[in-house]
N, C-alpha and C positions, 0 to 999 in steps of 0.2 A: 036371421042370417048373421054370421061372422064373418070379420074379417082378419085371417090370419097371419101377421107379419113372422117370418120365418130368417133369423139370421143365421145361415149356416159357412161352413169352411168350403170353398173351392173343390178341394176334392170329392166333398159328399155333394156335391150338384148334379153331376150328371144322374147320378145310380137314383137322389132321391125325384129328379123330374120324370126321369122313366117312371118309375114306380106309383108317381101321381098320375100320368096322361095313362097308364093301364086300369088306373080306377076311376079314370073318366073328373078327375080334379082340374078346373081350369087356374094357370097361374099365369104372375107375369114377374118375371126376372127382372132382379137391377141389380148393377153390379155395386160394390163399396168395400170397404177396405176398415180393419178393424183397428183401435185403438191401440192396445197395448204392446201386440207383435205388429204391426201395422202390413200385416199380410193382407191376400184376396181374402173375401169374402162373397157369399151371394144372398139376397135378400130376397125373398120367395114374396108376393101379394098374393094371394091364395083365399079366394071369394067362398064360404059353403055353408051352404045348409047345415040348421043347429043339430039338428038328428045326424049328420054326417062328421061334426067334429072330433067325435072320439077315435072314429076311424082313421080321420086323417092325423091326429096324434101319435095314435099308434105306428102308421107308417112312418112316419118323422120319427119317431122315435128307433126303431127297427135298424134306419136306416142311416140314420145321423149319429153315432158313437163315440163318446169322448174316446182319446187315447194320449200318452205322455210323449211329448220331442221333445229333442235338446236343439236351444235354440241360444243366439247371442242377442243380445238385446240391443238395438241401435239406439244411441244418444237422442234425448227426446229433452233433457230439462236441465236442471242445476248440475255441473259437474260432480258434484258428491253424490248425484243419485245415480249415477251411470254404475254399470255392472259392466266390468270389460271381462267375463270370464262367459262361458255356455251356462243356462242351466235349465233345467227340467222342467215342462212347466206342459198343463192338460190343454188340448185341440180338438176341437171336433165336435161334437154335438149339435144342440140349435138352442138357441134363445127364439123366445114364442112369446110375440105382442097377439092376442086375443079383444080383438075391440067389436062391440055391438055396432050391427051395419041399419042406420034409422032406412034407409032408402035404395036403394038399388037399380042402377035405369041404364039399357044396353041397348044402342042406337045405332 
């Protein structure tokens, strides 16, 4: 068994939780908030069978697609690193922690 950690963009949440409760994928939602745009984010816990990984990949994958916004960057550190102008910069996808589950126990 794996356990999938899924950090995806706010907007790809809803479309990608349908898409796992139709394949019968049990998760559990936490929200957070990402580092460097310091937008929503949602982080999927996502429990599955080793023979079901690839699938659930693909779905993630399918359904989570980078794309490029222009965005302004809010003041985070040294004033010389601030960017006070918009710029372009990739959103969307998923980052995917993959960890071996030793144990399993649902009470």
């Amino acid at each position: 068994m794996k356990l999938i950690m899924a950090v995806i963009q706010d907007n790809d949440a809803g479309r990608l939780m349908e898409a796992l409760s139709r394949k019968k994928f049990g998760l559990t939602r936490l929200a957070s908030t990402g580092g460097f745009l310091r937008s929503g984010n949602t982080t999927l816990m996502i429990g599955v069978e080793d023979e079901r990984v690839e699938e659930l990949l693909g779905i993630i994958e399918k359904t989570c697609k980078p794309r490029k916004k222009i965005v302004t960057p809010l003041p985070a550190g040294p004033a010389d690193a601030y960017v006070p102008y918009p710029v372009e910069v990739t959103v969307g996808g998923a980052t995917l922690f993959i960890l071996d589950v030793e144990r399993f126990v649902k009470v």
